[in-house]
PQR file with spaces between the fields and no chain letter, atoms N, CA, C, O and H, PARSE charges and radii, in Angstrom:
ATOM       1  N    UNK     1      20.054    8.590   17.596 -0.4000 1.5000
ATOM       2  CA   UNK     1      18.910    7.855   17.105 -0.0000 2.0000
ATOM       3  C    UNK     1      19.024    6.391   17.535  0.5500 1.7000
ATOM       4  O    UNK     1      20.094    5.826   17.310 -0.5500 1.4000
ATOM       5  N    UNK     2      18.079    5.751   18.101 -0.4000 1.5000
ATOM       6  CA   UNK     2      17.867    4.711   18.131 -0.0000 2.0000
ATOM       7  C    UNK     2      17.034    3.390   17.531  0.5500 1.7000
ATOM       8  O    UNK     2      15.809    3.372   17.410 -0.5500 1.4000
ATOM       9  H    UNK     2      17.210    6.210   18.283  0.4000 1.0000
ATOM      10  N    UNK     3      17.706    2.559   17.266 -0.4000 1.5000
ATOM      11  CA   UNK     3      17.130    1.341   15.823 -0.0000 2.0000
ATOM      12  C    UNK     3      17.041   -0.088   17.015  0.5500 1.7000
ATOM      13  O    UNK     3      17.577   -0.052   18.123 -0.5500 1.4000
ATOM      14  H    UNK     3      18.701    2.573   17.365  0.4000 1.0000
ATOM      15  N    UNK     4      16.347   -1.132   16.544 -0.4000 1.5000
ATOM      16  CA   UNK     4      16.337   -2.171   16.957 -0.0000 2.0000
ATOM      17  C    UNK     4      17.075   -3.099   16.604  0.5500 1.7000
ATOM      18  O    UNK     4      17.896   -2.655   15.801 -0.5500 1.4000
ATOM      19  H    UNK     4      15.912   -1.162   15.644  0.4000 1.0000
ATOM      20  N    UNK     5      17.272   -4.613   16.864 -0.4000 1.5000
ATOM      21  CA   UNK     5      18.708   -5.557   16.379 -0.0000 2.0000
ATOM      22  C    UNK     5      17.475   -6.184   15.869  0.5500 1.7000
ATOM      23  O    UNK     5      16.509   -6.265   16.627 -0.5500 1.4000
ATOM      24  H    UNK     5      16.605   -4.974   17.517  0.4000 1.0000
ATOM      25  N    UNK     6      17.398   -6.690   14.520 -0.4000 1.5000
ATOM      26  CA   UNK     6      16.403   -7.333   13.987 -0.0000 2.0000
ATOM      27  C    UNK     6      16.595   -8.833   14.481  0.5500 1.7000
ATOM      28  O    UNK     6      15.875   -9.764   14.120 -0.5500 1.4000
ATOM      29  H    UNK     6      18.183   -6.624   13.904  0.4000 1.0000
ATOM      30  N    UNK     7      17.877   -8.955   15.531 -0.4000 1.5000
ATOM      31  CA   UNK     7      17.437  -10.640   15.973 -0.0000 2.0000
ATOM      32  C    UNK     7      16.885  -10.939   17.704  0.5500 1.7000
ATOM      33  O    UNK     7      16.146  -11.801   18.180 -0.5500 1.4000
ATOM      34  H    UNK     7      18.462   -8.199   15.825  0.4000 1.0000
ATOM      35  N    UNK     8      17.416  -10.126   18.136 -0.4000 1.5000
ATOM      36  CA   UNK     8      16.953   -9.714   19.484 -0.0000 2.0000
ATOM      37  C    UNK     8      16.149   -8.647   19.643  0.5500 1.7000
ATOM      38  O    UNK     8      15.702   -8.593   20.789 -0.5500 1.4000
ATOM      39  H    UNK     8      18.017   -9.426   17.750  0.4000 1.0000
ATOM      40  N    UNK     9      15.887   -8.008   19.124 -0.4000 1.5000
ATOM      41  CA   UNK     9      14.745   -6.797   18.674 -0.0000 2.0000
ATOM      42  C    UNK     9      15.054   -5.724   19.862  0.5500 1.7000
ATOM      43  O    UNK     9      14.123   -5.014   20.245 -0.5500 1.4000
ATOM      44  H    UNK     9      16.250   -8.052   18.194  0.4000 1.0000
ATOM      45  N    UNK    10      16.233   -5.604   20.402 -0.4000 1.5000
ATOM      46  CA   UNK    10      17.074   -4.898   21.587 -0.0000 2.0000
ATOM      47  C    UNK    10      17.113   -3.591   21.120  0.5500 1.7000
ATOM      48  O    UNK    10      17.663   -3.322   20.052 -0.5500 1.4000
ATOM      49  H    UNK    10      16.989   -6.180   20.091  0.4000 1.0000
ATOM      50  N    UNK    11      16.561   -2.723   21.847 -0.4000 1.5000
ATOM      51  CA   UNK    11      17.160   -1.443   21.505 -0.0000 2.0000
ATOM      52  C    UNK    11      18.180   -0.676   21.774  0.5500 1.7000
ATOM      53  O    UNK    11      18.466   -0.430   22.946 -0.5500 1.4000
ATOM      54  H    UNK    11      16.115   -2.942   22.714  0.4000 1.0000
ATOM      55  N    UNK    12      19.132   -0.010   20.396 -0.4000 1.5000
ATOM      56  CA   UNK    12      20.650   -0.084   20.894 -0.0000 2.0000
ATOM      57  C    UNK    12      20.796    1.596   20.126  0.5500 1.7000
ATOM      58  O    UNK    12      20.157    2.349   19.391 -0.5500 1.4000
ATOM      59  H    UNK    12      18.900   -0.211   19.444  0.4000 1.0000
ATOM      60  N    UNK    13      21.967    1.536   20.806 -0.4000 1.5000
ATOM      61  CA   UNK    13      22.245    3.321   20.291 -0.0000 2.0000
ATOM      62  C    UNK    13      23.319    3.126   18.952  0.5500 1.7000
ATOM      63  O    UNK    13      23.357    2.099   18.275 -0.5500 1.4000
ATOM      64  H    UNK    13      22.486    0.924   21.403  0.4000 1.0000
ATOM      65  N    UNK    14      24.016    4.106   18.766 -0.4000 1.5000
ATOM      66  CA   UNK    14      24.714    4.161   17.716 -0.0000 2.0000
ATOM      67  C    UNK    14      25.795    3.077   17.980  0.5500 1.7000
ATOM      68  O    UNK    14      25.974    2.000   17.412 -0.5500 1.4000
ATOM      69  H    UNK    14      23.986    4.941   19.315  0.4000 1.0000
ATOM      70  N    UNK    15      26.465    3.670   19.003 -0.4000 1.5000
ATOM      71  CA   UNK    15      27.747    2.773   19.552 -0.0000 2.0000
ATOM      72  C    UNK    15      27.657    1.905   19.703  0.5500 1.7000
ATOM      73  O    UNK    15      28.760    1.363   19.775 -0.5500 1.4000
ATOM      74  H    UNK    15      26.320    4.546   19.464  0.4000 1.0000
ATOM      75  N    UNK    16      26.268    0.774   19.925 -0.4000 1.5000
ATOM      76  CA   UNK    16      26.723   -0.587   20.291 -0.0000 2.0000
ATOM      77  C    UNK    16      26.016   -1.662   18.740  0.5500 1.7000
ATOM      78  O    UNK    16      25.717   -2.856   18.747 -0.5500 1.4000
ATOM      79  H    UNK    16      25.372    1.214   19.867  0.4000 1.0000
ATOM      80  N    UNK    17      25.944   -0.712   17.638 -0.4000 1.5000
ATOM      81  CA   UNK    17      25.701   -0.995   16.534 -0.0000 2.0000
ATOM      82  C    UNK    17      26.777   -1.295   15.720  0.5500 1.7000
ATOM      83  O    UNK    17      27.766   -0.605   15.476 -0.5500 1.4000
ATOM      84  H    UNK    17      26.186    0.259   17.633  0.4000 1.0000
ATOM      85  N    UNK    18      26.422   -2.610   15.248 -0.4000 1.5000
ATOM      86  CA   UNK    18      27.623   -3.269   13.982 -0.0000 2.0000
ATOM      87  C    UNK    18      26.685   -3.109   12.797  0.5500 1.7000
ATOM      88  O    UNK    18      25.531   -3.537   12.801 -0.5500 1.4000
ATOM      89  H    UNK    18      25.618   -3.171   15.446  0.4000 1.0000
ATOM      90  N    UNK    19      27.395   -2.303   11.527 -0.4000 1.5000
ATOM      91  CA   UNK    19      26.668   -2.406   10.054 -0.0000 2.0000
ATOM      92  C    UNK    19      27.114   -3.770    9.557  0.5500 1.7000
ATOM      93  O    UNK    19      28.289   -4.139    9.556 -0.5500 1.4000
ATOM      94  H    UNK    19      28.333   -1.955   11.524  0.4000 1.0000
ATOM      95  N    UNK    20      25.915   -4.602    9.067 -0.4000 1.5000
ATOM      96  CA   UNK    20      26.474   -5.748    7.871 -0.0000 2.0000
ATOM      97  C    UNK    20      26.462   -5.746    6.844  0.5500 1.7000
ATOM      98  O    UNK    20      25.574   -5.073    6.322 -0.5500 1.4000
ATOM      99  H    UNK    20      24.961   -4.302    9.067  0.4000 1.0000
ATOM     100  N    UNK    21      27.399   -6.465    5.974 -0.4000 1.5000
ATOM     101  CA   UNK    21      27.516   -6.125    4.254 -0.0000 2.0000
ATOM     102  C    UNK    21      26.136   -5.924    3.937  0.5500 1.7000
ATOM     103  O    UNK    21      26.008   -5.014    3.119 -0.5500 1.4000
ATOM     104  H    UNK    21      28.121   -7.012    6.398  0.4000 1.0000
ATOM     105  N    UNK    22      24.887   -6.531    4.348 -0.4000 1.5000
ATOM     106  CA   UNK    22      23.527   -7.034    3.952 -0.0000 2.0000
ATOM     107  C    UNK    22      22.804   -5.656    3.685  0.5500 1.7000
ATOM     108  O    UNK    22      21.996   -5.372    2.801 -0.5500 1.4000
ATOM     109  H    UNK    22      24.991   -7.271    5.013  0.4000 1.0000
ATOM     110  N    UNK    23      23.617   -4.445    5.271 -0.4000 1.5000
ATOM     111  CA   UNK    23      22.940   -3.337    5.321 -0.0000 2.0000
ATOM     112  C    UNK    23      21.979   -3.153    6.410  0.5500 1.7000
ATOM     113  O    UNK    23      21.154   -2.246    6.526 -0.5500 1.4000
ATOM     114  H    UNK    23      24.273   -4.676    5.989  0.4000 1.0000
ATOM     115  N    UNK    24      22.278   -4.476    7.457 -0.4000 1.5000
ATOM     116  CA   UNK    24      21.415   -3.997    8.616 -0.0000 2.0000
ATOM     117  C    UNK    24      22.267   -4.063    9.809  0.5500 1.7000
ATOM     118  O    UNK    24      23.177   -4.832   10.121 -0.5500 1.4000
ATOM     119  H    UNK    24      22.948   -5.213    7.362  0.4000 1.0000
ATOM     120  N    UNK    25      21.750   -3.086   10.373 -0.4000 1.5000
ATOM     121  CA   UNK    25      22.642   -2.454   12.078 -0.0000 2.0000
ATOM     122  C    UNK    25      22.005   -3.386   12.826  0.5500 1.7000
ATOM     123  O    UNK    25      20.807   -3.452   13.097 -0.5500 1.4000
ATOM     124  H    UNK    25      21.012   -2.462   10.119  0.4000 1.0000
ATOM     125  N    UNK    26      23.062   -4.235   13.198 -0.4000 1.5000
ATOM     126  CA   UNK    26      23.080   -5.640   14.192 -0.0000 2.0000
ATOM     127  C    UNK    26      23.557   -4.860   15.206  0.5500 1.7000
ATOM     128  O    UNK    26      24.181   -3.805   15.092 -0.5500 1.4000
ATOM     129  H    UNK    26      24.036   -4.181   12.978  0.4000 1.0000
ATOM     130  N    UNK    27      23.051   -5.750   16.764 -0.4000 1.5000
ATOM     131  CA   UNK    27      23.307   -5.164   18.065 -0.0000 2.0000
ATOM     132  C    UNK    27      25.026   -6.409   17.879  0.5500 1.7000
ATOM     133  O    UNK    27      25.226   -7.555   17.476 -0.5500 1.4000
ATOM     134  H    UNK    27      22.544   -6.606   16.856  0.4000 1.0000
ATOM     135  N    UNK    28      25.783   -5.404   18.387 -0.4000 1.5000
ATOM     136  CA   UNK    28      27.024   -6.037   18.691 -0.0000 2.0000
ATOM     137  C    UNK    28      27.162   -7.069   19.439  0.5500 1.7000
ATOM     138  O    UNK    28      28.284   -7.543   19.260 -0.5500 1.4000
ATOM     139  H    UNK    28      25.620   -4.473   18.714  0.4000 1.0000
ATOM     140  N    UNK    29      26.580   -7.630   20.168 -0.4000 1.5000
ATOM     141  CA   UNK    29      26.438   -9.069   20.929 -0.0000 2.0000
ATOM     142  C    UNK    29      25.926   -9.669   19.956  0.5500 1.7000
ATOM     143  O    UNK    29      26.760  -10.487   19.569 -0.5500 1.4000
ATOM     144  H    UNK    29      25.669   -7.245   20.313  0.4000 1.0000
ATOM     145  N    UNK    30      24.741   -9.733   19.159 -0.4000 1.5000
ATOM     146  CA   UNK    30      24.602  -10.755   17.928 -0.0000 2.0000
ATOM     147  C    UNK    30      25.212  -10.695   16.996  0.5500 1.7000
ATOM     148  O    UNK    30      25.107  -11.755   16.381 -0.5500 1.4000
ATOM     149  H    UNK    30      24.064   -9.069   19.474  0.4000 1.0000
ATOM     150  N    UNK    31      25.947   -9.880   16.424 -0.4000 1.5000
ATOM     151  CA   UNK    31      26.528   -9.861   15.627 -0.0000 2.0000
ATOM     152  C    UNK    31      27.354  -11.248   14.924  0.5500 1.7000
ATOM     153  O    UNK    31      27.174  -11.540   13.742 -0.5500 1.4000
ATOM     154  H    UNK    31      26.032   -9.018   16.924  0.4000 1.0000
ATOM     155  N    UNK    32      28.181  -11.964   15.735 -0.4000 1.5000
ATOM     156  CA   UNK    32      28.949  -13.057   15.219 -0.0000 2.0000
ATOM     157  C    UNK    32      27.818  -14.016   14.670  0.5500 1.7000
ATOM     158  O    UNK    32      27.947  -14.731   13.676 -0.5500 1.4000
ATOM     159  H    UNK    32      28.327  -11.727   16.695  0.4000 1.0000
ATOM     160  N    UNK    33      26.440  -13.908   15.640 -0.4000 1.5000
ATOM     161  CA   UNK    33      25.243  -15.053   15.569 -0.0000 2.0000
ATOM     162  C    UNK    33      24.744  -14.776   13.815  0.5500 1.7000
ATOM     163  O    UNK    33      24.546  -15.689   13.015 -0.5500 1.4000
ATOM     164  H    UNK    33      26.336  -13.328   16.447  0.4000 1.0000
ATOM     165  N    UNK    34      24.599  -13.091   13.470 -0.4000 1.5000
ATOM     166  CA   UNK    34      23.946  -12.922   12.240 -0.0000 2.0000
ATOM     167  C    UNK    34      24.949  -13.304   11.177  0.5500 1.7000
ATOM     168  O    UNK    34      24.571  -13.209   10.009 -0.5500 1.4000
ATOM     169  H    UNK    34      24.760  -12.349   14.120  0.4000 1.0000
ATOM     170  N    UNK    35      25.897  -13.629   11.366 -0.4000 1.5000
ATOM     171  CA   UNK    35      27.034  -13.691   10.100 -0.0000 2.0000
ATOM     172  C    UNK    35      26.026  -15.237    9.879  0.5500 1.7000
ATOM     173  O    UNK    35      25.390  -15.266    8.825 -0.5500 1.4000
ATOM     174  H    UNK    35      26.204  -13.706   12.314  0.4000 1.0000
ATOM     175  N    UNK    36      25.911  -16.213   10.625 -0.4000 1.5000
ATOM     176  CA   UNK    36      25.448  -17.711    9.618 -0.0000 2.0000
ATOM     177  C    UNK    36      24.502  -17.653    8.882  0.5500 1.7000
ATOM     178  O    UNK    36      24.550  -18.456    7.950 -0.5500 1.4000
ATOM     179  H    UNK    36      26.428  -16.190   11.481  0.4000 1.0000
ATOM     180  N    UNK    37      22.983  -16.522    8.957 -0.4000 1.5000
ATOM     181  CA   UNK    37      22.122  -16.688    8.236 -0.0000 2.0000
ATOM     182  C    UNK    37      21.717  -15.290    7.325  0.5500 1.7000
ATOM     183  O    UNK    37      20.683  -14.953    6.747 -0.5500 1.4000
ATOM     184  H    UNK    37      22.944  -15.870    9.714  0.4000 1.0000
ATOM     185  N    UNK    38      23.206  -14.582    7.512 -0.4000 1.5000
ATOM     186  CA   UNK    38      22.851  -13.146    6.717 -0.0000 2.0000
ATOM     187  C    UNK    38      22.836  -13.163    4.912  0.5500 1.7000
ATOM     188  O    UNK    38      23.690  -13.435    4.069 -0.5500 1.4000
ATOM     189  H    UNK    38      24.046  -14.856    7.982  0.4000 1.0000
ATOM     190  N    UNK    39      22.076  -12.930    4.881 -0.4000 1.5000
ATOM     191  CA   UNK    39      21.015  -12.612    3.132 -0.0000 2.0000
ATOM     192  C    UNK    39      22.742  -12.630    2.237  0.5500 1.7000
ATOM     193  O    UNK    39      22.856  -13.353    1.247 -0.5500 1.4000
ATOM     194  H    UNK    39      21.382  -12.709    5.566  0.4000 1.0000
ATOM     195  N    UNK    40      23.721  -11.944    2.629 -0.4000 1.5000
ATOM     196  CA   UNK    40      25.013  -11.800    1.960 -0.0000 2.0000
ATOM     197  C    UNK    40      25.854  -12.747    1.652  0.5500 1.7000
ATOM     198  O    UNK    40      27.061  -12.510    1.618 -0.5500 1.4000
ATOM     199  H    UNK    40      23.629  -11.357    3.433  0.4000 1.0000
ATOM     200  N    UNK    41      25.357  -13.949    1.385 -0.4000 1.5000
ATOM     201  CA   UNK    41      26.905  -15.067    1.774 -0.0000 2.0000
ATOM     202  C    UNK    41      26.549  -16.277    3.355  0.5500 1.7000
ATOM     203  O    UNK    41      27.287  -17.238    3.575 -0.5500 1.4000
ATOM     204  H    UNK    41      24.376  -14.141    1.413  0.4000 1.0000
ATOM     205  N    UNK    42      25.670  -16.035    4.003 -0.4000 1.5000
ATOM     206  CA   UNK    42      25.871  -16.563    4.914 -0.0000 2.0000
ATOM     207  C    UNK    42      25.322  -18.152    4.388  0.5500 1.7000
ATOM     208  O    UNK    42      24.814  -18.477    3.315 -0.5500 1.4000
ATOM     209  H    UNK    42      25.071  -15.255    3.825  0.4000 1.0000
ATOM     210  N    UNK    43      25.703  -19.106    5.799 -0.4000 1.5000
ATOM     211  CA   UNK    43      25.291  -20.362    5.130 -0.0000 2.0000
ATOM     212  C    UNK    43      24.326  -21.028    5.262  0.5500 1.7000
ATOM     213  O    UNK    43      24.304  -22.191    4.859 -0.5500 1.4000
ATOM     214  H    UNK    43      26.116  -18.842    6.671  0.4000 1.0000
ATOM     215  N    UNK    44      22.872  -20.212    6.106 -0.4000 1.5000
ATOM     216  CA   UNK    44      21.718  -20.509    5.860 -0.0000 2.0000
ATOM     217  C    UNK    44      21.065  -18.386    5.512  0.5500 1.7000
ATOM     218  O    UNK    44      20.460  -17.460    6.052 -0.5500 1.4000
ATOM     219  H    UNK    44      22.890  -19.268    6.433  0.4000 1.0000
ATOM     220  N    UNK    45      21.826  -18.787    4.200 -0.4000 1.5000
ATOM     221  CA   UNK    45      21.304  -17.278    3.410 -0.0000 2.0000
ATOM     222  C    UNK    45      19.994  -17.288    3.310  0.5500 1.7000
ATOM     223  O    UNK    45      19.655  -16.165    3.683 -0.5500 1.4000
ATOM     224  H    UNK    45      22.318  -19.539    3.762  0.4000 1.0000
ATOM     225  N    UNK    46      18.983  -17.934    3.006 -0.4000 1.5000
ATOM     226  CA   UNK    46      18.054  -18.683    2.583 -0.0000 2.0000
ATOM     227  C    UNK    46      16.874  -17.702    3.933  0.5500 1.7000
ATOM     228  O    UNK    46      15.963  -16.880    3.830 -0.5500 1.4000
ATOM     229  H    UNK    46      19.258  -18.847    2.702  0.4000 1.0000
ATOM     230  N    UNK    47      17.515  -18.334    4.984 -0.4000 1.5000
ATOM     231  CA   UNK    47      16.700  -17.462    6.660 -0.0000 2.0000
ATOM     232  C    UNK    47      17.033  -16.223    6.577  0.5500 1.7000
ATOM     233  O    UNK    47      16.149  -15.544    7.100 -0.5500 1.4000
ATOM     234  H    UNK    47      18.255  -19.001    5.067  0.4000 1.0000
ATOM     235  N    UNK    48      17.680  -15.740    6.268 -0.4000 1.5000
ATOM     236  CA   UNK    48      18.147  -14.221    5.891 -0.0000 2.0000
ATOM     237  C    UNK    48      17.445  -13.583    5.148  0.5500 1.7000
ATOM     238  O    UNK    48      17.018  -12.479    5.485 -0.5500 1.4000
ATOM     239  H    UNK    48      18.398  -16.292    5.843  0.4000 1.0000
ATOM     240  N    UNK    49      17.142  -14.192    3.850 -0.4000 1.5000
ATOM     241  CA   UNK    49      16.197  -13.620    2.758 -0.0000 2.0000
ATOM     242  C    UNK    49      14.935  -13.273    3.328  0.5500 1.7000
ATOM     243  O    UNK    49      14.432  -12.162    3.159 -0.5500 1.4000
ATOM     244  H    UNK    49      17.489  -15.089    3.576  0.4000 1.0000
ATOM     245  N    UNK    50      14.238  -14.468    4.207 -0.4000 1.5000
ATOM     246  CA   UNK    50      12.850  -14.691    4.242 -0.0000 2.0000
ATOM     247  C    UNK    50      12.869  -13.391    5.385  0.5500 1.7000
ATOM     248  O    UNK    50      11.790  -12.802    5.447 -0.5500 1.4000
ATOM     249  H    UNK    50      14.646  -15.371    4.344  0.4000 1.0000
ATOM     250  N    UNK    51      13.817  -12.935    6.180 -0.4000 1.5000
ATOM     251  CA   UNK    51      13.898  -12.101    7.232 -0.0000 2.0000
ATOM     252  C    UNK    51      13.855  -10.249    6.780  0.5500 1.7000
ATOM     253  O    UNK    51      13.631   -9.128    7.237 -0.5500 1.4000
ATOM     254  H    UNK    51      14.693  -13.414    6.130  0.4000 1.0000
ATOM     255  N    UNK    52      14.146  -10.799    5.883 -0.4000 1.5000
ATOM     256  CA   UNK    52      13.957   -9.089    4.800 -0.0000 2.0000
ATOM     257  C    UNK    52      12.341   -8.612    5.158  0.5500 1.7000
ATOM     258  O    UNK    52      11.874   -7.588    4.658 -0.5500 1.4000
ATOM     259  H    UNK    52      14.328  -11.709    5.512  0.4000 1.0000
């Protein structure tokens, strides 16, 4: 099955999918990028929320 990276909107397969605490399957190249504004803790949580 294939899902999109909600920051690059990339379409990625299982394998190149990272789960975040938040609960969304980040494409593994953004991944380090979504940790600053993820809804969970990050430190513009705030952009995260509104991204829900």
């Amino acid at each position: 099955m294939q899902t999109r990276c909600p920051l690059c909107r990339r379409s990625m397969s299982r394998d190149e999918q990272h789960w975040c605490r938040c609960g969304k399957p980040i494409d593994s190249r953004c991944y380090d990028a979504h940790g600053d504004w993820c809804a969970v803790g990050g430190v513009d949580a705030a952009v995260g929320a509104l991204e829900r």
